[in-house]
DOTI-864852 format. One record per residue: x, z, y of N, C-alpha, C, O in turn. Coordinates in steps of 0.02 Angstrom, whole numbers, plus 50000, padded with zeros to 5 digits. Atoms other than C-alpha are relative to their C-alpha. Layout:
BEGIN
XZYXZYXZYXZY...
END
This chain:
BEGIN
500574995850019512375123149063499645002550063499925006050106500134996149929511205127449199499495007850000499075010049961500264992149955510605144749281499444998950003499124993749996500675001449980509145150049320499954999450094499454998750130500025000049940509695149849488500204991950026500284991350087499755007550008510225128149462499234999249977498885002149936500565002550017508795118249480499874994349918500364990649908500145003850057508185108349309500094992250030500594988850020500335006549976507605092849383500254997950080500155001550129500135002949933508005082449531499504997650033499214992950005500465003549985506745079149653499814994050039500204994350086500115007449961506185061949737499875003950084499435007950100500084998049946506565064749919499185000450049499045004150097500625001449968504785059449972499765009149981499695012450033500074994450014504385076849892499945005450074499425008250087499924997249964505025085750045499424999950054499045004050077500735000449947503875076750163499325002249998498925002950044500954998149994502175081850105500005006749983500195008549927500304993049989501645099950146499555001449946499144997849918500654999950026500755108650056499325004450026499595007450073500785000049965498855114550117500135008350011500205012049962499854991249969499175133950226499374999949970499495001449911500474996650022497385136050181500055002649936499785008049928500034997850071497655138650002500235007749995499975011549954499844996250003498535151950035499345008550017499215013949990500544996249968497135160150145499204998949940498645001349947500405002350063496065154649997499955003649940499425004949912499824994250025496875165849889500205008050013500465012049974500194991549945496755182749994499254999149975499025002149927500805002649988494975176250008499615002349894499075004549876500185000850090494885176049783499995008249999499535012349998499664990650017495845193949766499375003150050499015006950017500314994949970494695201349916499264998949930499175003949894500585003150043493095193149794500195004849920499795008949899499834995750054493925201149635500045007549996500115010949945500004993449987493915217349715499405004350039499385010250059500634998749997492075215649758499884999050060499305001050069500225003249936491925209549926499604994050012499754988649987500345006649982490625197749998500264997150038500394999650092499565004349944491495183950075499574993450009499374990849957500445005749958490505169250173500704994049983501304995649984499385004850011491575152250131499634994350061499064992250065500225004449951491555141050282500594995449996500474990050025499355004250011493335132550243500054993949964500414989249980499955007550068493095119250095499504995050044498964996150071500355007649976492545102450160499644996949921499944992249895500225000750070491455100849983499355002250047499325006850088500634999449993489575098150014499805004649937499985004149879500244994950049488635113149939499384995049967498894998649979500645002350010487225102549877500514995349925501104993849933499485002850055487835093449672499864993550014499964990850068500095009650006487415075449640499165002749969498925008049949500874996849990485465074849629499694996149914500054993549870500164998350082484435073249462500194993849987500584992949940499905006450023484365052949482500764996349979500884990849954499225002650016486335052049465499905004849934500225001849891499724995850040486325065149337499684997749931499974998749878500345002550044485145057749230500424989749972500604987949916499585004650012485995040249233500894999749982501264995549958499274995550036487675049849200499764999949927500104997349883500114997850065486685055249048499824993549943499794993349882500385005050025486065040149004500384993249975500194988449940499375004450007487845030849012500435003949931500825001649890499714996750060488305044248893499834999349943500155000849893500304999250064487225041748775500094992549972500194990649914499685008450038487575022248769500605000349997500844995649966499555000350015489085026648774500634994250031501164991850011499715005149938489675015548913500475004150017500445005350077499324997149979491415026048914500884997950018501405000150043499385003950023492635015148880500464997850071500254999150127499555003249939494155006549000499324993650050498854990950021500455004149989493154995249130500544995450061501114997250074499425003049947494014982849268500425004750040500285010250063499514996849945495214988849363499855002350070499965007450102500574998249947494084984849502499395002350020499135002950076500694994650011492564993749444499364993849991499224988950027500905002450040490814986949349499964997350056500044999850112500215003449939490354971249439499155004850020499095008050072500634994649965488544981149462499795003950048499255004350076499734994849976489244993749542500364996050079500114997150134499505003449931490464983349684499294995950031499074996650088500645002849956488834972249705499325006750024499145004650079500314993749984487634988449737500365001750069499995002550118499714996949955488984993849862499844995150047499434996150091500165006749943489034976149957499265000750005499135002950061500834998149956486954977849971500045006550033499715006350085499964995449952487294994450042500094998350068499654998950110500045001449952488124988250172499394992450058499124991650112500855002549962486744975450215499605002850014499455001050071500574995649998485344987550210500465002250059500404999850116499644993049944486535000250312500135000350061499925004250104499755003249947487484990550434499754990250026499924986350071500145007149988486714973550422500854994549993501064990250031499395004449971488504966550370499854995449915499484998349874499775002250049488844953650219500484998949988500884996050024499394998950000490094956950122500094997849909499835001149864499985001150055490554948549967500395006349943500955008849941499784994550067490684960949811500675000049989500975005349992499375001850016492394952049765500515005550053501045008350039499374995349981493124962249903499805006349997500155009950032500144991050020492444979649858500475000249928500494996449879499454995550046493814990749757499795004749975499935009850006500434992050024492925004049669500695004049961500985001249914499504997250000494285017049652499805007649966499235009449952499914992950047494775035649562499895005250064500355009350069499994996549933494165044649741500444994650067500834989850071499895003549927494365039849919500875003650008501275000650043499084999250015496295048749888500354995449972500894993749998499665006750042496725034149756499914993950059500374990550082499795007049961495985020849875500404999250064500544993650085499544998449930497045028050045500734997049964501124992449978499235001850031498505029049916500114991449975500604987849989500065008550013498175010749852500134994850050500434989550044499835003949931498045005550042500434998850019500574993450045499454999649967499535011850082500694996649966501144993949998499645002750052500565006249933499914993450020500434990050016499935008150002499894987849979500484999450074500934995550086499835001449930500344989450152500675002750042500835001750101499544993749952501715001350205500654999249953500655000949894499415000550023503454997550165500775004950038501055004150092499224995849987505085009750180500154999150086500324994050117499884998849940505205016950353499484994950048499604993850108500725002449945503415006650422500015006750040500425010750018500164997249966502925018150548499084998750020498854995050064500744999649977500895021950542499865004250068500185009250080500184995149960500035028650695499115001749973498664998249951500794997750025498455040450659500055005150054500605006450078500124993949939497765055150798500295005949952500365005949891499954994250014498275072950792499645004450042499835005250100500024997750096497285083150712499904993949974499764988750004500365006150046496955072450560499915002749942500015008749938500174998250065496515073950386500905002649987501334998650004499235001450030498395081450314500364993749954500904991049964499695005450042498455068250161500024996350011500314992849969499905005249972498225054550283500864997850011501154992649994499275002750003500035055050322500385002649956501005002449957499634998850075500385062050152500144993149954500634992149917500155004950041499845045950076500604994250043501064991250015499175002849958501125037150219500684999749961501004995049936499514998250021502415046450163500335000249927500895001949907499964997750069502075045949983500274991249983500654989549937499585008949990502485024550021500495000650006500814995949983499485002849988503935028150072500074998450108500614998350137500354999449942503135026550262500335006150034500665010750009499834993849969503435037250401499185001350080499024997750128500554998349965501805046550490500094999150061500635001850071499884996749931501745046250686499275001650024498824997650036500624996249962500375058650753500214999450062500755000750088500184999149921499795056450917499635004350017499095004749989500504996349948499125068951037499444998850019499414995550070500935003749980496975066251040500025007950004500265011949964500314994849990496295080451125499264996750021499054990950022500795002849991494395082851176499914994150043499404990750037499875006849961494865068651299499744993449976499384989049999500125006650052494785056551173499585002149950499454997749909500414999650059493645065151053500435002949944500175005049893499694997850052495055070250957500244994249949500494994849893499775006550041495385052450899500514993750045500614993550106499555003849941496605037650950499464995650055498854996450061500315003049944496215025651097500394993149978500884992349942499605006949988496685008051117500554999750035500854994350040499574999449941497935015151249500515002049947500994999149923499394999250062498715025051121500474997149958501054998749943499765004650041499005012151019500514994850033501044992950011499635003849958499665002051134500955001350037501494998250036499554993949974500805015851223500554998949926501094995949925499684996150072501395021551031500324994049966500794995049928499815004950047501675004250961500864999250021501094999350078499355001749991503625000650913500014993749959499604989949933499785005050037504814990050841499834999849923499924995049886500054999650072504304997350671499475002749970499385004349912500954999050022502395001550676499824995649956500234991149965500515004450044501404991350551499425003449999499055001549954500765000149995499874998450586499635009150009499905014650016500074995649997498795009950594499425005349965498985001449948500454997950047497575023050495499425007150037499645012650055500334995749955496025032750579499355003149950499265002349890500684996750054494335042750520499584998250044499764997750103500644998549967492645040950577499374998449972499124993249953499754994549964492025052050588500435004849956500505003649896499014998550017493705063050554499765007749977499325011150003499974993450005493845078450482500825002350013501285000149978500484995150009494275090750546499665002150043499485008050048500344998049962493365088150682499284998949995498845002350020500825004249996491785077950648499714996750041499114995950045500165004649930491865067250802500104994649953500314995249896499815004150028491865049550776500254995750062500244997650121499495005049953492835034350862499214996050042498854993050003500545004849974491335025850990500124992349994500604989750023500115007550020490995007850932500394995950054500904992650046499285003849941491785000851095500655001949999500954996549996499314996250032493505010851063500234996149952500794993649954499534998650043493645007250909499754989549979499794988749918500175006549983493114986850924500854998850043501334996350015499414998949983494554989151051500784999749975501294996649989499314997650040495814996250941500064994649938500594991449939500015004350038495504985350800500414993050038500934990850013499875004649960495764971050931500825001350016501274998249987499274998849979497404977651008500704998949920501244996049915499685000350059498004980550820500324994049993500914992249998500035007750029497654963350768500284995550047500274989750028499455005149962498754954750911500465003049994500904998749998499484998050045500024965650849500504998349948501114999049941499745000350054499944959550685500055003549948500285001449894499944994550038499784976250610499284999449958498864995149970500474996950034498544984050482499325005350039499425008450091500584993849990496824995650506499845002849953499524999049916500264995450038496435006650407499405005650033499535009750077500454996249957494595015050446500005005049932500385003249887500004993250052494355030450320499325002950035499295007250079500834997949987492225031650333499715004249942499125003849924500364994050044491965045250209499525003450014499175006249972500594994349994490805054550282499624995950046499194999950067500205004449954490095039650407499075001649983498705002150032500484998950034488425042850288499605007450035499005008650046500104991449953488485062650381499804995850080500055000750107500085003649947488045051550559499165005450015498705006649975500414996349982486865062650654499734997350081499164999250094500345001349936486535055350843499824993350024499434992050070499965007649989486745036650838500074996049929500414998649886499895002950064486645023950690500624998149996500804993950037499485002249996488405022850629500264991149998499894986449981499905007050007489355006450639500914998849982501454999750010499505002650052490525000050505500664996650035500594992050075499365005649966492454993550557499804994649974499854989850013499965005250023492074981650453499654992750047499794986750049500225005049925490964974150610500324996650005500124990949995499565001549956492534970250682500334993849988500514990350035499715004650022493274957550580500284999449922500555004749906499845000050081493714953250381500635002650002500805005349949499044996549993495634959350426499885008149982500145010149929500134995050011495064976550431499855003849928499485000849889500004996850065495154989250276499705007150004499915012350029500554992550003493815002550248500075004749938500075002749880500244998850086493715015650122499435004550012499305005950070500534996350025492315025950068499885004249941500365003849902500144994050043491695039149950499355000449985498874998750019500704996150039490375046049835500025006650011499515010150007499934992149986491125063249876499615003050049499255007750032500474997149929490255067050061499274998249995498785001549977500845001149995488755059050077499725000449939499145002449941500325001450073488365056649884500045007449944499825008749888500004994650020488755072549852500405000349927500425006349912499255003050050490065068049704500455002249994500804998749956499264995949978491445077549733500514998449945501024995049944499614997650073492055081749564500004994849930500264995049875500165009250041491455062849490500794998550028501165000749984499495003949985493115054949580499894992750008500194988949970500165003649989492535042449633499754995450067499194996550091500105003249947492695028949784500144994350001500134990549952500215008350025492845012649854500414997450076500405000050132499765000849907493905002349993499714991649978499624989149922500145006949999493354984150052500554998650043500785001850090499235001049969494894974950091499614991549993499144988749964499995007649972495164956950167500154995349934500664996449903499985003450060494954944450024500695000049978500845003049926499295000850011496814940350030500545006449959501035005849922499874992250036497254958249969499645000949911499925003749864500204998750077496144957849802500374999649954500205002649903499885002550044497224951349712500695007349985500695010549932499724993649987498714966149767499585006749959499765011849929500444990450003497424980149736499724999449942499535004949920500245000550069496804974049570500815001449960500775003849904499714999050047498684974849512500245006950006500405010649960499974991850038498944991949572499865002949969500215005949928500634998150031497464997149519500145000549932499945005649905500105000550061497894991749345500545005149973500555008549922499354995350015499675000549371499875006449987499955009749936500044993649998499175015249437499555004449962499745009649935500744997550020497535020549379499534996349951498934997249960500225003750051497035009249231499174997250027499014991350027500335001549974495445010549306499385008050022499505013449994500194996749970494095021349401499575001549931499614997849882500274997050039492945032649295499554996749958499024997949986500665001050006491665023949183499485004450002498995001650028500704993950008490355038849164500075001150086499545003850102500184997349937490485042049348499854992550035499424992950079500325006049964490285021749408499484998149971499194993650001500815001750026488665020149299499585004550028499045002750051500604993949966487855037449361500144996350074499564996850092499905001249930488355029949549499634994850006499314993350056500605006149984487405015549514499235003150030498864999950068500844994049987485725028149543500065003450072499645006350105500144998149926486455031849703499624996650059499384998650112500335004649925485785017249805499364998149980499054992949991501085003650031483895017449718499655004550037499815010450043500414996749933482655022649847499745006050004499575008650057500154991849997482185040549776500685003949982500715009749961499284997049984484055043549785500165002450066500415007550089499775002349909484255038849963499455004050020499445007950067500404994849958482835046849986500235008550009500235011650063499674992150004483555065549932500604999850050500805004850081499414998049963485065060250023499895000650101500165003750147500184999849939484355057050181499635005950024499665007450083500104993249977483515073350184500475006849994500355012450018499364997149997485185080750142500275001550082500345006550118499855001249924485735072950305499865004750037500295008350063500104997949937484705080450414499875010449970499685014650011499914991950020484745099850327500784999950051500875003950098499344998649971486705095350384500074999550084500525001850120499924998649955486155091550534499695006650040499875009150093500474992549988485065106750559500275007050021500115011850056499654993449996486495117250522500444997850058500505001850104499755003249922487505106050660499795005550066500155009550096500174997649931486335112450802499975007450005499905010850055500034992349986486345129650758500975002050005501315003950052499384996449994488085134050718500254997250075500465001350115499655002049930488655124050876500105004550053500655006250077500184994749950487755136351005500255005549955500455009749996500004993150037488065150250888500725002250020500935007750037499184997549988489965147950911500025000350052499865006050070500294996649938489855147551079499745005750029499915007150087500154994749969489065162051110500395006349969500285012149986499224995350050490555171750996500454999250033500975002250020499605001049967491345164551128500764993249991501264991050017499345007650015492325149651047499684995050055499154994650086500155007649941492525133151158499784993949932499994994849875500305006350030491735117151071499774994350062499284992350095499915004849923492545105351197499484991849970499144988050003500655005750015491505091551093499735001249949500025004349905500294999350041490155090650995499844994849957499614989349969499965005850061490275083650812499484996350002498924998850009500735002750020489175068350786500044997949920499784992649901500015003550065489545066850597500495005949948500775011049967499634993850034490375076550453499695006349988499135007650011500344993349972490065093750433500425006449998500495011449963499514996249980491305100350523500095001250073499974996750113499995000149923491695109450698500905002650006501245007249982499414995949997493315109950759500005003250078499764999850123500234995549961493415125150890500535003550047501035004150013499354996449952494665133751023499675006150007499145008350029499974991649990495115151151001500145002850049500215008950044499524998049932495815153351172499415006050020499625011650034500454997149957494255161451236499495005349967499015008349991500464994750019493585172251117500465006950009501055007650021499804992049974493575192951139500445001349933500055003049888499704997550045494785196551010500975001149997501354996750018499265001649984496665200251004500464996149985501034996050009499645004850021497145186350904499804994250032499964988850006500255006549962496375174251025500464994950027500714996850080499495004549987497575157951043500364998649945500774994149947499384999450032498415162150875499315000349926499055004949896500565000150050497095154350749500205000749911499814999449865499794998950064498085158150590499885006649997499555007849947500284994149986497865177350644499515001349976499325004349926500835000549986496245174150695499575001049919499225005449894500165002150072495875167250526499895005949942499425007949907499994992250048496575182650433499525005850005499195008149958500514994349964495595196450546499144997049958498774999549916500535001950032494165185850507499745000449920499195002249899500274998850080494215185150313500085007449989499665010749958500024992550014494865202950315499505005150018499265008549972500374997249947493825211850445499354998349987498955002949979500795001249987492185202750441499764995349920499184994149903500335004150075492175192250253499924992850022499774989449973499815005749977492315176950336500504994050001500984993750040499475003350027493195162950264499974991950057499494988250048499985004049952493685149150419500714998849986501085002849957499185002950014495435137150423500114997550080499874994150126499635001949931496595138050546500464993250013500794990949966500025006549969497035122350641501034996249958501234990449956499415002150043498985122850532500194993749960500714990549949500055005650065498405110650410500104993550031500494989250011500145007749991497865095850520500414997350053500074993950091499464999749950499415093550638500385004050035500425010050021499574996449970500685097250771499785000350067500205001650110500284999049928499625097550928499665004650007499065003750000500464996649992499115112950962499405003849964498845005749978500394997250050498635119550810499865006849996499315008549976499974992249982498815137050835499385001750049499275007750049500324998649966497365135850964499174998549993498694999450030500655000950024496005130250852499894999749928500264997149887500215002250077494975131550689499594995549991499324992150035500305005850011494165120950605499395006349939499555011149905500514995550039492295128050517499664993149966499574987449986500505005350024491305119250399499295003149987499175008949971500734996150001489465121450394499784995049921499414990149914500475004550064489155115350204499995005349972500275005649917500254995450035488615129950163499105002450023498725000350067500764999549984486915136150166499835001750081500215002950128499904997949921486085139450323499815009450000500155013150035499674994150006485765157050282500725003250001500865008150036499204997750009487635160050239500184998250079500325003250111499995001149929487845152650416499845004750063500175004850115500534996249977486635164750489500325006349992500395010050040499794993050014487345179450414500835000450024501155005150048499135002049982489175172950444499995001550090500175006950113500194999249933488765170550636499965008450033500215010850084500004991049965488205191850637500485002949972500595007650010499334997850022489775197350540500364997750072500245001350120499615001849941490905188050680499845004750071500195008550104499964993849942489865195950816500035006650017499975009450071499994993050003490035212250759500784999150020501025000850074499305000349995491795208750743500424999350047500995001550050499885002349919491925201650922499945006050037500315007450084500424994449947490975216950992500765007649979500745013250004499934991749999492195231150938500674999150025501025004050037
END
């Protein structure tokens, strides 16, 4: 008979490995201060404030009403996979046959799908530290075992071809990167990451590029792994740039030889990706779509050039500056405050003290996390504005 002090259930050791997200916690301080009537500024959620724009919302509506709900491939509405492949023509100038686009339940299902094809019991992935957390959640959730490497502003905060090189063992199979990465919003420079791909691939190993937010590209026209060679495995999203979030809905292009793998997960895992959200997505790539989104863009970048200097003069370091995303990640070492170096503190003082909701560097690795946050500017640029004179009051006393 068991206690309440005897657990019910056994759990699957993989369990242990994946953390779960410190912000949440700081997330919930953040609710209770809000329930108790406080104005609080949210700079923490990586969620574009902007919804999905009328032309998706209307073709949402319009799928509803035909009633186009039903189960659909596994691999998502040919319509839809071919739409994506002209994307990348228009975008990047690449051709890419539809057959290998995966239209997936979010850019989380197609990482997890990746990794499931690729990553077998005790592989060893290398990815930079910081990184996204569920990057080596999704590792670990194979069966995989994560290895973060040390990327400071050196590198942009991302790996190198050296790294890779350096890091590779007897039991690497490959490796999994962002660009551009949250939570910094740097991205990997086209020669780098040409490089790394290269080094991989005499290896023998896997790539994994994770271009979610590649669409957020603010100083240079981004450029696709997929450049690099058909070996290479991309995924993508409707969530960042398409503004989608809460649709679920994404997409990886994998090396022909793989389709056939990722159609039977696919069928395992996830029967298949949303219909009502891959018919409204079709309206994403029609030219008064792209048009709203492209002036999206540059609002995000707008708020880019301000918050940058802004932190800076609060006294944070911004050893590089994001070209993508919309995210800054920042060193506390140097600001006037007593929690300076100790950004989980920091963090607290901040939501408590000034209404200011920012995530400390806990979440996205073991390098030196304690010495930086990470801010997101998808919030308005007022809220930005007003966020910015809270802090410096806060700095000043």
């Amino acid at each position: 008979m068991n206690t309440l002090a005897e657990p019910l259930v056994r759990l699957a050791a993989r369990v242990d490995a994946i953390e779960p997200f410190y912000v949440m916690e700081l997330m919930k301080e953040a609710q209770l201060l809000e329930s108790l009537g406080r104005d609080i500024i949210h700079m923490g959620i990586g969620e574009p404030d902007f919804t999905a724009p009328e032309p998706v919302i209307r073709a949402a509506s319009d799928a509803l009403t035909r009633g186009v709900t039903q189960y659909t491939n596994a691999l998502g509405i040919a319509p839809l996979r071919e739409a994506i492949a002209r994307h990348y023509r228009d975008a990047f100038g690449l051709e890419i046959d539809p057959e290998r686009v995966v239209v997936t339940a979010g850019a989380s299902a197609a990482l997890l799908l990746a990794c499931m094809a690729l990553v077998d019991h005790g592989d060893e992935v290398l990815m930079p530290d910081p990184c996204y957390p569920c990057n080596r959640h999704f590792v670990s959730a194979a069966d995989g075992k994560p290895v973060l490497i040390p990327s400071g502003p050196a590198e942009r905060f991302q790996l190198t071809a050296e790294h890779v090189e350096a890091h590779w063992g007897e039991k690497t199979r490959g490796v999994l990167l962002a660009s551009p990465s949250n939570p910094t919003g740097t991205s990997i420079e086209p020669a780098e990451l040409r490089r790394i791909v290269e080094t991989v691939r005499a290896k023998g190993g896997f790539t994994i590029v994770d271009e979610i937010y590649q669409g957020l590209s603010y100083d240079a026209k981004p450029v696709s792994a997929l450049s690099y060679g058909d070996d290479v495995v991309t995924v993508n999203s409707f969530s960042k740039y398409f503004s989608m979030t809460g649709w679920r809905l994404g997409w990886l292009v994998v090396p022909p030889a793989m389709v056939g793998a990722m159609e039977k997960l696919s069928q395992n895992l996830f029967i298949c990706p949303s219909a009502l959200a891959q018919h409204a997505a079709l309206a994403c790539f029609e030219p008064e779509t792209l048009a709203i989104y492209e002036a999206r863009r540059l609002e995000f970048k707008r708020r880019r050039d301000f918050i940058v200097p802004a932190l800076r003069s609060l006294g944070f370091g911004v050893p590089v500056v994001p070209d993508g995303a919309f995210y800054v990640y920042a060193d506390t070492r140097t600001v006037a405050h007593p929690a300076a170096g100790d950004s989980d503190a920091l963090t607290r003082s901040m939501l408590h003290d000034a209404g200011v909701v920012l995530v400390p560097g806990a979440d996205f690795g073991f390098h030196q996390p304690n010495e930086y946050i990470r801010l997101s500017y998808a919030t308005a640029y007022s809220k930005l504005e007003e966020a910015v004179d809270r802090l410096a009051k806060l700095f000043r006393r």
